[in-house]
Each structure stands twice: as structure tokens, then as C-alpha cells.
DOVEX-430666 format. One record per residue (C-alpha): residue number from 0; residue in one letter; x, y, z. Coordinates in pm, 1 decimal. Each point is the difference from the previous one (the first is absolute). Layout:
  pos  code        xx        yy        zz
  NUM     A         X         Y         Z
...
This chain:
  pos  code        xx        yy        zz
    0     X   -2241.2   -1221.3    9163.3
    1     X     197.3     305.7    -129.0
    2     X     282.7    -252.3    -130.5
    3     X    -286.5    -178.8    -197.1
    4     X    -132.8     300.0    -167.0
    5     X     340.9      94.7    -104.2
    6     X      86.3    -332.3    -150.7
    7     X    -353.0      45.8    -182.3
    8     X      93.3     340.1    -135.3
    9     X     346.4    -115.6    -129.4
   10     X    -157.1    -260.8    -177.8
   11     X    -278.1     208.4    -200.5
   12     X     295.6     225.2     -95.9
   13     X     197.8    -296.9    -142.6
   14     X    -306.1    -139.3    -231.2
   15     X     -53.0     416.3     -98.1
   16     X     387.1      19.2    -125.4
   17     X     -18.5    -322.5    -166.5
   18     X    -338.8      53.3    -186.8
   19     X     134.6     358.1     -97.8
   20     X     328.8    -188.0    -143.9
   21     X    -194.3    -236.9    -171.7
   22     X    -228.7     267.8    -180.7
   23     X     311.3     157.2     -77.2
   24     X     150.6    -312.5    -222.1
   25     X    -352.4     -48.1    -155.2
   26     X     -21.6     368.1    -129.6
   27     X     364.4     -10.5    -131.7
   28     X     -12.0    -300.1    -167.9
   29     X    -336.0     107.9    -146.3
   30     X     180.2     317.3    -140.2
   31     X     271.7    -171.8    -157.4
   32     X    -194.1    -206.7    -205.6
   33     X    -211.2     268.7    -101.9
   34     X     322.6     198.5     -87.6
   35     X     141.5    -328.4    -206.6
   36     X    -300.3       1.4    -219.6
   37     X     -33.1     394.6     -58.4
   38     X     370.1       4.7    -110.8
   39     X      62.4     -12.5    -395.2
   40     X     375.9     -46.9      94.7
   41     X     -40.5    -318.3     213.2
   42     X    -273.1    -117.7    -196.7
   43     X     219.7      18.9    -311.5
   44     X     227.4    -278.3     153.4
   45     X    -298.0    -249.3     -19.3
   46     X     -67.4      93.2    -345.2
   47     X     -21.1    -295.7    -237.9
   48     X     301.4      -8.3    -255.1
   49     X     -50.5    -128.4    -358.2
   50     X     324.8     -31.7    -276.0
   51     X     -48.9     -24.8    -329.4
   52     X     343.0     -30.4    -257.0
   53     X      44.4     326.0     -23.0
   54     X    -191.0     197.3     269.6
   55     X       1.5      37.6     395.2
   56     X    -406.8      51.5      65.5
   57     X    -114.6      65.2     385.7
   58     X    -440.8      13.9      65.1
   59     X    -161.3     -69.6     271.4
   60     X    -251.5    -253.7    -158.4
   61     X     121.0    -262.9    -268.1
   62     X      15.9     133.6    -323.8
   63     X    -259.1    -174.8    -234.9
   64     X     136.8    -256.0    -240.0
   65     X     157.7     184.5    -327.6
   66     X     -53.8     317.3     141.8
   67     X     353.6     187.3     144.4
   68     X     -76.1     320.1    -144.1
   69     X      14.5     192.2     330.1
   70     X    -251.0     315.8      85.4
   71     X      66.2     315.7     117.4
   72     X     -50.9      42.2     388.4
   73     X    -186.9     341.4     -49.3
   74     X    -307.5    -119.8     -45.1
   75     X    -108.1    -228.5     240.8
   76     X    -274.3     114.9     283.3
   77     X     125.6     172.8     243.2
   78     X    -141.7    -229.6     310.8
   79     X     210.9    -228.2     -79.8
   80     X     379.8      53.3     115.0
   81     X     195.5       8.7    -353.8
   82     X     339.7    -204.8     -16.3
   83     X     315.9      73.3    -132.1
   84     X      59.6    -224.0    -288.9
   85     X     314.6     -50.2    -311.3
   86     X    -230.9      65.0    -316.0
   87     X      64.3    -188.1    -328.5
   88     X    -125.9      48.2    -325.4
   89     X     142.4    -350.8    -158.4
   90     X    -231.2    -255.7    -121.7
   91     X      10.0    -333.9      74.0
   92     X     -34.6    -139.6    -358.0
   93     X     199.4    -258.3    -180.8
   94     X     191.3     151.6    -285.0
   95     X    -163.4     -75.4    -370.2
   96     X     195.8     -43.7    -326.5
   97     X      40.3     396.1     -42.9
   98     X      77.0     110.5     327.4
   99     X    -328.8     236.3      -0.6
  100     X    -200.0     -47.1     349.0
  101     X    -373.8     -34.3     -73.9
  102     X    -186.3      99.5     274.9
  103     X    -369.9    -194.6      89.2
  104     X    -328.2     190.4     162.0
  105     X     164.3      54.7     327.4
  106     X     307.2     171.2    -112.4
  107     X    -230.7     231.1    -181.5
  108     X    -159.2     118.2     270.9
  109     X     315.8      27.8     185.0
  110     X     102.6     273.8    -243.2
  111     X    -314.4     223.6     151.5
  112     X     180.7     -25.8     320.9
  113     X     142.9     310.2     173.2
  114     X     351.5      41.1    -176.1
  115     X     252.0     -64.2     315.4
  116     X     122.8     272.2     212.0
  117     X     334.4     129.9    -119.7
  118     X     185.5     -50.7     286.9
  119     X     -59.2    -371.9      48.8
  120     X     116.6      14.8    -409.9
  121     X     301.8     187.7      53.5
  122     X     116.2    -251.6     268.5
  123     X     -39.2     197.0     288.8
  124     X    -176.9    -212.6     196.5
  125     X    -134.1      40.4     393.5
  126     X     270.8    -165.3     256.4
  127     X    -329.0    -215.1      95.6
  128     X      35.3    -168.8    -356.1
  129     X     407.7      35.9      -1.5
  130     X     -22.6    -194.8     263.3
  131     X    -195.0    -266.9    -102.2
  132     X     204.2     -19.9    -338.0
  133     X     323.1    -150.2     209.0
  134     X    -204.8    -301.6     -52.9
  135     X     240.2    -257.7    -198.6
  136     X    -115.6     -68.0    -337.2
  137     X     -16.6    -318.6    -160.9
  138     X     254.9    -171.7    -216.3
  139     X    -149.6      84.6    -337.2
  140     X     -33.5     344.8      53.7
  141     X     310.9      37.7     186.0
  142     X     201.2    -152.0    -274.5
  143     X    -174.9     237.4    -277.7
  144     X      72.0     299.4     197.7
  145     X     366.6     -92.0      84.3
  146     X      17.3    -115.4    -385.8
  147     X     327.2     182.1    -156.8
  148     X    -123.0     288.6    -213.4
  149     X     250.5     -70.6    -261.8
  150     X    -180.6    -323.6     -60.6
  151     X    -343.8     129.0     -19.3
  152     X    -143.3      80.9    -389.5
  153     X    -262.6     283.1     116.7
  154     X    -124.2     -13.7    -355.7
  155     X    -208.0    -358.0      64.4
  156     X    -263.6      54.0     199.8
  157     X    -398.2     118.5     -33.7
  158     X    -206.9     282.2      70.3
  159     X    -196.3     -18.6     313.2
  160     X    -272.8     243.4      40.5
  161     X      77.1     252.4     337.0
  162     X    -290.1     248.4     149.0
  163     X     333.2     157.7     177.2
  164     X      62.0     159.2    -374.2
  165     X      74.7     239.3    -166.3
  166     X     319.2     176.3     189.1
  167     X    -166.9     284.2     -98.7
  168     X    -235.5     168.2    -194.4
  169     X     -80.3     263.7    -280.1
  170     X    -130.5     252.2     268.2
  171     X     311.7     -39.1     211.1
  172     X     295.7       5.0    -295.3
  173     X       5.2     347.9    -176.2
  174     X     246.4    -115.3    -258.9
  175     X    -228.2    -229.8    -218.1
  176     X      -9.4     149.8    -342.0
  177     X    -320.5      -4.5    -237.0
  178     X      83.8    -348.0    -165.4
  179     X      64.6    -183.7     334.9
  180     X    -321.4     115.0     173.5
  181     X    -210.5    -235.3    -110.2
  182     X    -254.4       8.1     300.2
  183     X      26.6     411.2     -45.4
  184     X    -138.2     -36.8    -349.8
  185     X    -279.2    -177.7     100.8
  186     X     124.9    -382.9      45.4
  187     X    -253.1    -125.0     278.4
  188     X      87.9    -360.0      35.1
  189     X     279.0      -2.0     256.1
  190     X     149.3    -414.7      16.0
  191     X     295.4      76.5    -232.4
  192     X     141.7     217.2     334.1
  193     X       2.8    -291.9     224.3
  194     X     184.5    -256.4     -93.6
  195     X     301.9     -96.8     162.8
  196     X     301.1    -195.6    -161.5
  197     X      78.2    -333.7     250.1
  198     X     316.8    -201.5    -106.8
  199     X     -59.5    -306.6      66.5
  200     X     394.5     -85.9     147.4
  201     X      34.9     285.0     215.3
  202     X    -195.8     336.6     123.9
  203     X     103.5     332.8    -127.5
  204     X     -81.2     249.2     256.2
  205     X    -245.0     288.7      25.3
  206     X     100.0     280.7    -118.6
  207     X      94.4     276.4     152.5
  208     X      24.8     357.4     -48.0
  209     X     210.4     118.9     313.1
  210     X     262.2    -282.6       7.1
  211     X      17.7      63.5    -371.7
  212     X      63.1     388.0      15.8
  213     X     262.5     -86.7     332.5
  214     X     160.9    -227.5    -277.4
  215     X      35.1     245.3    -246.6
  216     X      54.3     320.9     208.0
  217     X     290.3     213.6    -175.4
  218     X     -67.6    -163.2    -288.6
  219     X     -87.1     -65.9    -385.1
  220     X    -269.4    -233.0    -135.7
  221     X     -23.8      77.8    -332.3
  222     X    -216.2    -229.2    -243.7
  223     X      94.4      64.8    -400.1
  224     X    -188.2    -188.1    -256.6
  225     X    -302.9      40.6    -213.7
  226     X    -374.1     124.0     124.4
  227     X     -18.8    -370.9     197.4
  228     X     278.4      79.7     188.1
  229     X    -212.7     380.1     108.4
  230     X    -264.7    -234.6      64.0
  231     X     227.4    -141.6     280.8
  232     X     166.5     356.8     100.0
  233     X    -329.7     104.7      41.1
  234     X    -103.9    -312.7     202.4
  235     X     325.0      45.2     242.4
  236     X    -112.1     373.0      57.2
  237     X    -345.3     -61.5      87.4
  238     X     142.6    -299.6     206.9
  239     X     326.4     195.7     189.9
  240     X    -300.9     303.3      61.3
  241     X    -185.3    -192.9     246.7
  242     X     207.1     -32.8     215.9
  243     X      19.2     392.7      19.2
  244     X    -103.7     229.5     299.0
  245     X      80.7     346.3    -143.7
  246     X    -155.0     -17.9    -443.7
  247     X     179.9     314.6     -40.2
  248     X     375.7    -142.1      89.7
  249     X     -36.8    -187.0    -346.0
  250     X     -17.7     179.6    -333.9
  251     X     119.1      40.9    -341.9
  252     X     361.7     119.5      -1.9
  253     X     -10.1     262.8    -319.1
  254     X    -423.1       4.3     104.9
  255     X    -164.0    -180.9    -317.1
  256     X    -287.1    -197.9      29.5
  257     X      59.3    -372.2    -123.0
  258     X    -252.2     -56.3    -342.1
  259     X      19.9    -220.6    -300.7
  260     X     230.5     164.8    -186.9
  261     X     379.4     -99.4     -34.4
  262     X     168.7     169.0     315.0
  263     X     221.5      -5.3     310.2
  264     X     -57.2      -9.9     296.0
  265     X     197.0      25.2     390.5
  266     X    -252.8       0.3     312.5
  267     X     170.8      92.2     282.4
  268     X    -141.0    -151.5     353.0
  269     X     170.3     296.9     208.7
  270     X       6.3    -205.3     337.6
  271     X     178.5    -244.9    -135.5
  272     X     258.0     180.2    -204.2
  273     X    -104.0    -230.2    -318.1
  274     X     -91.3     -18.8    -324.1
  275     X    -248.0    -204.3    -213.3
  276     X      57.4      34.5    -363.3
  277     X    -108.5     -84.2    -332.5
  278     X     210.6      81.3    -359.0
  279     X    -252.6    -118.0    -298.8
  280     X     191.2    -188.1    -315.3
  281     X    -170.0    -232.0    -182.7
  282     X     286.9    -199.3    -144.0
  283     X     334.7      78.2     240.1
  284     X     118.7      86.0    -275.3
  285     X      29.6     289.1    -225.4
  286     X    -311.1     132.8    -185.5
  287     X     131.7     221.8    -304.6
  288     X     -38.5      56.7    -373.6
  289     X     159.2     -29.1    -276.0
  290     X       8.0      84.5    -379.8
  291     X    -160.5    -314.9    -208.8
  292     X     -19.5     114.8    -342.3
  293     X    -142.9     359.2     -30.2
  294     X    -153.0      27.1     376.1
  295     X     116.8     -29.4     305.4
  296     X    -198.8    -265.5     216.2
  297     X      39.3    -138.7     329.2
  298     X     249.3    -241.3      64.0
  299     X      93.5    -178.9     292.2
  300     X     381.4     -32.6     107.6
  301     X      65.3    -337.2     116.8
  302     X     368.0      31.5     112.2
  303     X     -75.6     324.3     198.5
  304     X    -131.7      45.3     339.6
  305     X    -298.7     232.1      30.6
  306     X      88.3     384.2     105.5
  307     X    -137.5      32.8     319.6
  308     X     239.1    -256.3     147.9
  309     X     244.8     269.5     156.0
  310     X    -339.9      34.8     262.9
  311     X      -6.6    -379.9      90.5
  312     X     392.3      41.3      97.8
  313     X      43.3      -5.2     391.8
  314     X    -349.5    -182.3      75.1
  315     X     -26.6    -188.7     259.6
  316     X    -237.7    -284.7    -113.2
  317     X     -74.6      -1.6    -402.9
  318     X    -284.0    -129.6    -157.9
  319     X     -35.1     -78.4    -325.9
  320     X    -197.8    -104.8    -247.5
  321     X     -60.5     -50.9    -394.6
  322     X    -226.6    -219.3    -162.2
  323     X    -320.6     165.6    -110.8
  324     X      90.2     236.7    -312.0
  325     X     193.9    -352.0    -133.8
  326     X    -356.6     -89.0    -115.8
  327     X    -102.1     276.6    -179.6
  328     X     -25.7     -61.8    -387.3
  329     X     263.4     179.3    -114.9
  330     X     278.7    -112.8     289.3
  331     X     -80.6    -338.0    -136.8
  332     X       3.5      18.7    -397.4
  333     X     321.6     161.7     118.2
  334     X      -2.8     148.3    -363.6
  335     X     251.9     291.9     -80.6
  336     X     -68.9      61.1     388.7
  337     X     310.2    -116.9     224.4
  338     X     319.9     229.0     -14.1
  339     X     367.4    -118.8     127.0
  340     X     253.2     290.0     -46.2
  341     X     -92.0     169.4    -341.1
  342     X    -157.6    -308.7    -155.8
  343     X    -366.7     -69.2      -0.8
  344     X     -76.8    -353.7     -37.0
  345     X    -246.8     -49.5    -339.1
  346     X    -151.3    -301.8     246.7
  347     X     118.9     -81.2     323.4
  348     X    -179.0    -290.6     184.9
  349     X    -145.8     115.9     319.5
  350     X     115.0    -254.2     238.9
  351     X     382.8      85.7    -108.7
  352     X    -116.7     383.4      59.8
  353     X    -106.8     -85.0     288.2
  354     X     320.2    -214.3     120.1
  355     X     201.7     292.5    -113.1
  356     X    -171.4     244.6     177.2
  357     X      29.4    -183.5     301.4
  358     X     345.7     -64.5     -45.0
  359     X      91.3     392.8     -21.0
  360     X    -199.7      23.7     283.4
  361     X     174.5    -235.1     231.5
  362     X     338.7     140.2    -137.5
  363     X    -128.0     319.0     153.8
  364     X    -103.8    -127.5     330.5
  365     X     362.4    -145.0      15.8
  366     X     130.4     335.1     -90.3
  367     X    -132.8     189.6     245.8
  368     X    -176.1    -158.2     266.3
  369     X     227.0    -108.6     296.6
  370     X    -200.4    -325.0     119.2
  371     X     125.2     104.6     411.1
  372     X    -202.7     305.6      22.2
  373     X    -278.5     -85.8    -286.0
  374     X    -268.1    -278.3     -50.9
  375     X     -92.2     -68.0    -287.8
  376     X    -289.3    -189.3    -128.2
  377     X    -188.5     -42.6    -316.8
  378     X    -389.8     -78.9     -26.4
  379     X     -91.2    -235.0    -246.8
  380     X    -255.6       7.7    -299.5
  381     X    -394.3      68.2     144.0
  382     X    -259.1    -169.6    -224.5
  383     X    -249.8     172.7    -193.0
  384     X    -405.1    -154.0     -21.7
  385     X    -157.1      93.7    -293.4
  386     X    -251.8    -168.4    -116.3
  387     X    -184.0     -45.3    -361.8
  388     X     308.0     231.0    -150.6
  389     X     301.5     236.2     120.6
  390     X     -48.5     330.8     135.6
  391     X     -35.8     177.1    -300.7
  392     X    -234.1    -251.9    -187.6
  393     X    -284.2     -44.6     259.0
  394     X     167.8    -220.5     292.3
  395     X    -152.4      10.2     281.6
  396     X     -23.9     -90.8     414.5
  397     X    -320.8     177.1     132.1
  398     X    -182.1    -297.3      78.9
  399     X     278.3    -193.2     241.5
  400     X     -25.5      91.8     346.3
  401     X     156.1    -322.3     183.1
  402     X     371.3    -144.9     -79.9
  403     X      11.6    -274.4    -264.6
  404     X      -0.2    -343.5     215.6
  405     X     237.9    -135.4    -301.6
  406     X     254.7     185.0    -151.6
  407     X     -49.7     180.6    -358.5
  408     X     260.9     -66.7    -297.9
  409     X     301.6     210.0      28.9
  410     X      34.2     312.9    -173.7
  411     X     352.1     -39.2    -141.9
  412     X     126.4      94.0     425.2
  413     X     190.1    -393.5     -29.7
  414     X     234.4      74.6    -229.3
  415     X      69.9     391.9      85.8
  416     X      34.9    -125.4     367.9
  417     X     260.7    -268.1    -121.7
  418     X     166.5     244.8    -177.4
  419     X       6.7     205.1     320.2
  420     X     127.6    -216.5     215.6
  421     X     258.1    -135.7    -310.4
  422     X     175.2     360.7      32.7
  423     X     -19.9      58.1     386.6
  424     X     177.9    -341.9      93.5
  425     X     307.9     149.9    -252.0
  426     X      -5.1     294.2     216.4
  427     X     286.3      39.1     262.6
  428     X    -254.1     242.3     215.5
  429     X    -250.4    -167.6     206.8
  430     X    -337.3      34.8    -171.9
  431     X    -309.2    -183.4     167.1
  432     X    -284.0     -70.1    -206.1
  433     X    -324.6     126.5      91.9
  434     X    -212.0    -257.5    -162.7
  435     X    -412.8      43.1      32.9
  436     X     -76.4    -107.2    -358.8
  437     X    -148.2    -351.5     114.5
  438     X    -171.3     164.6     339.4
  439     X    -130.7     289.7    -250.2
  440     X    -125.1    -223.6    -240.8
  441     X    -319.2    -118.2     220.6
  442     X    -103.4     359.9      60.8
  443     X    -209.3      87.4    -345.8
  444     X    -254.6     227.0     259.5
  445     X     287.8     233.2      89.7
  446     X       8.6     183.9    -304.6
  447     X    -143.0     368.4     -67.0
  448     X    -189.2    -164.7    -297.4
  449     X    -233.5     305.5     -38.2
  450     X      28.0     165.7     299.7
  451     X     356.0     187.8     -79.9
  452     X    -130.1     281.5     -46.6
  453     X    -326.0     244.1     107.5
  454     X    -382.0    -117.0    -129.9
  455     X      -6.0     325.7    -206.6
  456     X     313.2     -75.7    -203.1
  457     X     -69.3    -401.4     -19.4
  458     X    -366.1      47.7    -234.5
  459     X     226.2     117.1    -275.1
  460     X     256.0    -252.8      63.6
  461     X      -0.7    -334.5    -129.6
  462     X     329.9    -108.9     142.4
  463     X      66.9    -241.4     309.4
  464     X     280.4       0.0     175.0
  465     X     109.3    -351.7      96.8
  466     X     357.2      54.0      23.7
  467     X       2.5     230.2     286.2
  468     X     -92.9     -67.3     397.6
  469     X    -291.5     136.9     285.8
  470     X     148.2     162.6     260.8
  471     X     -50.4    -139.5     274.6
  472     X      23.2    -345.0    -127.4
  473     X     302.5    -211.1    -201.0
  474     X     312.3     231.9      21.1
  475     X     -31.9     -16.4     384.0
  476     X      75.7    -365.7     -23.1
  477     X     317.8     105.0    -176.9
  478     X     131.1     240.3     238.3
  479     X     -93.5    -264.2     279.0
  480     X     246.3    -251.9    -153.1
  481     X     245.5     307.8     -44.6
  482     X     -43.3      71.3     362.3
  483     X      57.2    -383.2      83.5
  484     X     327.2     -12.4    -199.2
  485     X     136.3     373.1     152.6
  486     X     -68.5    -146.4     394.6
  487     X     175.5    -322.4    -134.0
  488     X     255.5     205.4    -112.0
  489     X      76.5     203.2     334.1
């Protein structure tokens, strides 16, 4: 009897252990797949993964047909857990004749969309999404990014519209002057600051501002040209500034403050032990005067280089620039105008001016710039949009506020860019050729038109100004393709 209850009692222990155990495995497995499906970094591996030819896009529903203009990830609900995910701004549309992207309905309510968060732009993504992106890519877009950069001509491509724009703004950039701050003088349309350049061989990449200032630290970048080339000084400052912690660790060497007039100008970024610069000449060449009968009238001396040039020595990276005073009436009657040594040409075509110019220019360059401690490159002509007459005879751009989706007719920047790249191939220094004439051509919204200047000063002011750029907006592309061919260069 007592062996039997003992056997009975053994056994009721067994079943308790082995119910307990069982509970236990139920409970854990349970938990785990409650974990597993709470987990943004787990459930980023099941994410579905879409390619397009130029883009890597990761969301966790398919992407509706057409539309691979990726959101922002701030703004969805907060019951729902939010997933890490690559964000492109590319659209998915077949290239027309001018290489201008036209967007339909959807895309334009894409642009509403929360602009992306800066660090996902900047490339710093989360290691959840780095490690997604070890993904292999396909062929197509493995072959364009591995394409060789020497064989890719950034200049064909189109402009895609990108909510990710501008790399900054007019709040953020102190060094905008009057006649680049077009949304400052009361500009309220705001496309012309977000479009994006694409090349359609290869992808330039996004700029930016620390690698940039880590590339130049010690250094000189010094841009010398014409009020086009300030235009793109002052696009580099604002661009080089956001990528700032401390605004007062950049200022104004000899402290003045950058305006329209004819000036120089060195800003220091302290933490970097650089220098951004800018040394205004309109021609390269010497502006003078000179006796021509009984007064004395302003010349300009073709076969001499202009007289700031001892402050480009020892830069760095040069740019320059010359192309826009060329069209001005009297540069091209060229009439008792163009001066070699004492004589002053009765007529002088302009195109030989011009060739001459460039050819005392590039004999200075070989002079005195030692091509293994200096870059050198020079920006080619930017076109002007006036419409119904030139700037001084009622032309005008107010009305455009989207790129041209075929190109305009040239405004003599063919043959000055021929002539350009005629003198730098005789050159024995290196010079590369910044060309954004075609790219710049589209972009008849960028100008200032009548928003160069304040709403007081513009109702006496009949003038437009076509020539000139917004900032932000066109000379950012610029210094993007500058940026592309200085991280080529390293």
C-alpha cells in the first residue's frame, strides 16, 4: 500500500514538470514572434526592394506605378511602427527631346511632401538601412555607377524636380547680397530652388559642405571673373556655411560686407584654416583709358592682364570666368575701344578681342600658376533670357517660373565657348572647362527678373535683370559639378 502511493505521487510530479516545461516553450515562442514583428531592424530585412536605372528605393508596400518619388518618414501615425527606408527623389520618366522632366498630377503633390530629413540626405544613414544596402545591385545600375568618370559628359542630362532642395536657404546663408535675394525681395513662387541637374551617363554626387571644407582646409579657392562668377562665390559661401557649427569662425578677412559694387573679397572659415575668395574683373584683362582725340575715354587693354592678378597668385583652385561684358554694345562695335600696347584699334572685331584676351590670359596662367599645387578651371559663358528686347530696351523674364522643356536660341555663348576652349587646349597648364551653358540654358525661371532688388526701389525701376541668378537656385548646380570634378581629382 505505501509502495503504491509513492509510485502515485512520483507520477503526478512527472506530468507537473512536464506541463510546466511545456508552458514554458509556448510563452517563449509566443514572445519571440511578438519581438520579430515589433522590431524595425528585423522587419527591415523583409522589406520589399524596388530598382529603378538610377536609384536604390526600399518601402514596405509596392510603390504605385510611376510614382518613386519617396516621402519623408516623419509624418506617418505614430501607431504604426515607422521603417527605416533609402529615400529618392528621381523620377521614373523617360527622357523627352530637351532633357526637361515634366512632372504629371502625382508628382505635384509629391512636392507638398515633408522635405526629407537631412541626415538621410547627407548620407548618413541608420546601420538598419546600411545594412540592407549590401544588397547587390543589378547590372544596369551597377555598370552606370562603376562607369569611368572620364567618360561621362555631365553636361547631357535633364532637370528632375527634388523636394530634398534647396541645400539651403535665404534664412540660413547670410552672404546673399540684395540682387541675389530674390525670395527676400518678395519672390513667392519657390520651384526655381528645386531642381536638381541628373546626367543621364553617370551620377554626380550630393554635395557636401564638410567633405568639401576637409578638401580645401589650408587652402585657397578663389573665383575671378565678372558679377556671374560672384553669383557662384556667393553660391559656394552660402553652400560651404552649412555645414558650419560655430557662424562666427567664418567672416570677412579686412570685415566688408559683400554688395553690388565692384570689390574683393577673402572669407575666412577659421576651423578650417581656409579661404573662399572672389577678385571682380569683367574682362581678365586690363580696363584703362586712353587719349582719343581731345578726351581721354576708356579703353580696354587686350594684351594686358587685369591688375589684381598679383592676388590670384598662390591659389589653390582658380576660377575664372569672362563672357558677360563681351555683349555689351560698345565691347562689340569694338569702335576706337580695344588697346594693345599704345595703339587703340579704330575697330577691332570682338571675337578677335576676345581670342586675344584669352590668349594673354592663358599666357598668365602659364606664367605663374604651378599646375602641382594649383587647379585651375575656367567656367564657361551663362546665358542671358530676355525677352521682347535686351536689358536696357524693355526685356524681360517675370512671367517664367518653370525651366524651358526645349532649349532657347543661343545668345552668342557657341562661339565665345569655342573660342574658349580654342585657347585652353594651346595651353601647356591643365585647364578643365566648367561648361553649364547647355544645362543653364533650360533654366529661364532662375533669374532675378524683377526681384533683384527691394519692392521700394523696383516701382521706379523699369529694368529686369535676366542676366543674373536666384540664390538658392542655378549657381548651386555649378559648384555641384565643381565639387564632382575636385573629388575626381583627389
Amino acid at each position: 500500500m505505501e509502495r503504491q502511493r509513492s509510485f502515485s505521487l512520483k507520477s503526478a510530479r512527472v506530468f507537473a514538470f512536464i506541463i510546466t516545461i511545456s508552458s514554458a516553450i509556448v510563452f517563449l515562442a509566443f514572445f519571440s514572434i511578438c519581438f520579430i514583428k515589433s522590431s524595425p531592424l528585423l522587419y527591415t530585412r523583409t522589406t520589399n526592394i524596388q530598382f529603378n536605372d538610377t536609384s536604390l528605393h526600399l518601402s514596405p508596400l509596392p510603390t504605385p506605378v510611376g510614382h518613386n518619388l519617396s516621402r519623408s518618414t516623419s509624418d506617418s501615425s505614430a501607431s504604426s511602427p515607422q521603417v527605416p527606408i533609402l529615400i529618392s527623389t528621381r523620377f521614373n520618366i523617360s527622357k523627352n527631346t530637351s532633357g526637361f522632366a515634366r512632372f504629371p498630377d502625382f508628382e505635384q503633390k509629391a512636392r507638398e511632401e515633408t522635405v526629407v530629413q537631412d541626415d538621410v540626405v547627407n548620407g548618413n544613414l541608420t546601420s538598419a538601412v546600411q545594412e540592407v544596402t549590401v544588397i547587390e545591385l543589378p547590372n544596369n545600375v551597377r555598370e552606370k555607377k562603376e562607369k569611368i568618370i572620364e567618360e561621362c559628359d555631365v553636361t547631357k542630362g535633364r532637370w528632375v524636380y527634388d523636394v530634398s532642395y534647396p541645400l539651403y536657404t535665404n534664412a540660413s546663408c547670410p552672404f546673399i547680397d540684395e540682387g541675389f535675394n530674390c525670395r527676400s525681395n518678395g519672390r513667392l513662387d519657390s520651384d526655381y530652388m528645386k531642381w536638381r541637374w541628373e546626367p543621364q551617363d553617370c551620377d554626380i554626387p550630393r554635395f557636401n559642405a564638410t567633405k568639401l571644407l576637409e578638401l580645401i582646409r589650408g587652402k585657397r579657392l578663389v573665383f575671378v571673373g565678372d558679377s556671374i562668377n560672384r553669383n557662384q562665390w556667393e553660391s559656394m559661401l552660402c553652400m560651404l556655411f552649412s555645414g558650419i557649427k560655430d557662424p562666427k569662425r567664418v567672416y570677412e578677412t579686412h570685415g566688408q560686407r559683400i554688395t553690388k559694387k565692384k570689390g574683393n573679397y577673402s572669407f575666412r572659415f577659421a576651423g578650417y584654416r581656409c579661404t573662399v575668395e572672389y577678385y571682380a574683373t569683367h574682362f581678365l584683362v586690363r580696363e584703362s583709358k586712353s587719349r582719343i582725340g581731345l578726351k581721354r575715354r576708356p579703353t580696354l587693354t587686350i594684351d594686358a592682364i587685369d591688375r589684381s592678378s598679383s592676388r590670384w597668385r598662390g591659389a589653390d583652385i582658380l576660377v575664372f570666368n569672362t563672357a558677360h561684358w563681351w555683349s555689351h554694345y560698345k565691347t562689340k562695335a569694338g569702335i576706337y575701344y580695344y588697346q594693345e600696347g599704345n595703339q587703340v584699334h579704330p575697330k577691332l572685331d570682338v571675337s578677335t578681342a576676345f581670342r586675344r584676351a584669352l590668349q594673354t590670359w592663358s599666357s598668365w596662367v602659364d606664367k605663374h600658376v604651378d599646375p602641382k599645387k594649383t587647379r585651375v578651371f575656367f567656367r564657361n559663358a551663362a546665358p542671358s533670357h530676355f525677352r521682347g528686347g535686351e536689358w536696357n530696351s524693355g526685356g524681360h523674364c517675370t512671367e517664367a517660373t518653370m525651366p524651358f522643356n526645349e532649349t532657347s536660341k543661343p545668345d552668342h555663348s557657341e562661339k565665345k565657348n569655342g573660342i574658349v576652349e580654342e585657347v585652353i587646349t594651346q595651353m601647356k597648364t591643365p585647364v578643365t572647362v566648367l561648361n553649364i551653358s547647355g544645362l543653364s540654358e533650360y533654366r529661364i525661371d532662375g533669374h532675378p527678373s524683377v526681384y533683384g532688388m527691394k519692392p521700394e526701389i523696383r516701382r521706379s525701376q523699369a529694368v529686369q535683370d535676366c542676366s543674373h541668378w536666384c540664390l538658392p537656385g542655378v549657381p548651386d548646380t555649378w559648384n555641384e559639378l565643381l565639387y564632382f570634378h575636385l573629388l575626381h581629382n583627389q
